[in-house]
N, C-alpha and C positions, 0 to 999 in steps of 0.2 A: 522558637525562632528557627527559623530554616538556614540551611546553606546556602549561599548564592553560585550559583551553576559557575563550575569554572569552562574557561575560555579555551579553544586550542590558538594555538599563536604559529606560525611560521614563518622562517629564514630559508632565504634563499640565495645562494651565491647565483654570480653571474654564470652562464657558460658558453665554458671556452671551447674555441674546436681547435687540435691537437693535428698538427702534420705526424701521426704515427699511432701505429696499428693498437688497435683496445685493449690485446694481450701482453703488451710493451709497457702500455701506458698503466693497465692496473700492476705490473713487476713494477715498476717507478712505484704507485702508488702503496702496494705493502711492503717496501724495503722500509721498515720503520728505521732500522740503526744507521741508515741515511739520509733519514730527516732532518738533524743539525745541520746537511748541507745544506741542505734547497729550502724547508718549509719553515716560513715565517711566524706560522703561529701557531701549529702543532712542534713546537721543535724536539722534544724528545718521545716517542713510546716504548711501554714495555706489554708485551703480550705472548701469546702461544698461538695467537690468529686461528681459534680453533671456537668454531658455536659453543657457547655457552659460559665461553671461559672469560677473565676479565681483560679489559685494556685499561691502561694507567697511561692517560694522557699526558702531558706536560705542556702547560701554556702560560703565555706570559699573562700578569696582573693587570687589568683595563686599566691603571695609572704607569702602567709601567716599573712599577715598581722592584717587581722579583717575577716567580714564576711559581705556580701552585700546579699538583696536579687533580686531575678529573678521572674517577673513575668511573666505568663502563661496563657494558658486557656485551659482546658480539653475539649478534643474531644471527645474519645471514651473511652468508660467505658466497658470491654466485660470480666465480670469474668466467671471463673479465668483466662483467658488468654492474655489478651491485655488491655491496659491503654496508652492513648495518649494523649499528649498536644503540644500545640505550641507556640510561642512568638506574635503570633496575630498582633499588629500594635505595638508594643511595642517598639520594635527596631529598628532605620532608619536604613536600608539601608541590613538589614539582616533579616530571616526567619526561624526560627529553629522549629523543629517536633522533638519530644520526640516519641521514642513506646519504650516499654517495653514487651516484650515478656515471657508468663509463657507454656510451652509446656509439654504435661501430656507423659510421658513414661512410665507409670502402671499407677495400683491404689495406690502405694506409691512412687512414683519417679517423679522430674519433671525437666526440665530445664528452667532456665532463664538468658535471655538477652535484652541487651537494644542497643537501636541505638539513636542518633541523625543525622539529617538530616537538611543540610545550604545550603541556598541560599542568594540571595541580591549581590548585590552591594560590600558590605564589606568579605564575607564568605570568599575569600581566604584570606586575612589578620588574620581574625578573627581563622580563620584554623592554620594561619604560626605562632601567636602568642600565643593562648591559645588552639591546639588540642592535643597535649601530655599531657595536663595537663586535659582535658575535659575526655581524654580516660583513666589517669590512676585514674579520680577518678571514672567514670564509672566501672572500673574492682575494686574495692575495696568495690563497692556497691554490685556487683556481689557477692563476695568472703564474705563479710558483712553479704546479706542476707541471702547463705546459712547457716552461723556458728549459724546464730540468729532463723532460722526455726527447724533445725537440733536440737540444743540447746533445744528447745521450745516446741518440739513435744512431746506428753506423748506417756511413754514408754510402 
């Protein structure tokens, strides 16, 4: 009996475009021990923001329930524009890639979005049971960090 080919799956937040500059907006974005303030569904991390080392997400339970965290491992660090991590060997049977995209539209404007990207074994389950909830916390983080850069920026 053979394996059945697994699937790639992806999420994608919506994106937002940010009244202030790419370099502004990725400092919003790695101040992680500022995330209780503004971000809704990453609320805490803990990391070294250094390639290869871990992140230790904190998100809340798709019932709501409490908050578990996600561990990670950063790949690419490429400010202001890009920040990637993955689930490394973390999770049987699944594969997830985090990017996070900061895209410069002047010298005061920028956009950003994020994607994740599944594979494994389990990604379509993990898709059918928690991707509506993956994407709309994805678009709140979005919607998040522009209100908290915008907010922040001196006038």
């Amino acid at each position: 009996m053979s394996t059945p080919p697994t699937q790639t799956h992806v999420i994608s937040s919506v994106t937002v475009e940010i009244d202030a500059p790419a370099s502004f907006v990725w400092d919003v974005l790695v101040d992680y021990p500022r995330y209780p303030e503004w971000n809704p569904y990453t609320i805490a991390v803990t990391t070294a923001l250094e390639v290869g080392e871990r992140i230790d997400l904190t998100l809340p339970e798709p019932d709501g329930s409490g908050t578990f965290v996600n561990r990670e491992y950063i790949r690419v660090i490429d400010p202001p524009y890009h920040l990637r991590y993955d689930t490394g060997d973390e999770m049987e049977g699944i594969f997830a890639v985090r990017d996070q995209f900061i895209t410069e539209l002047g010298l005061d404007r920028c956009a950003y979005a994020t994607t994740d990207t599944l594979s494994g074994e389990h990604a379509g389950l993990v898709m059918e049971l928690n991707g509506a909830w993956v994407k709309a916390g994805f678009d709140s983080v979005a919607h998040a960090l522009k209100a908290r850069a915008e907010a922040l920026l001196p006038s």
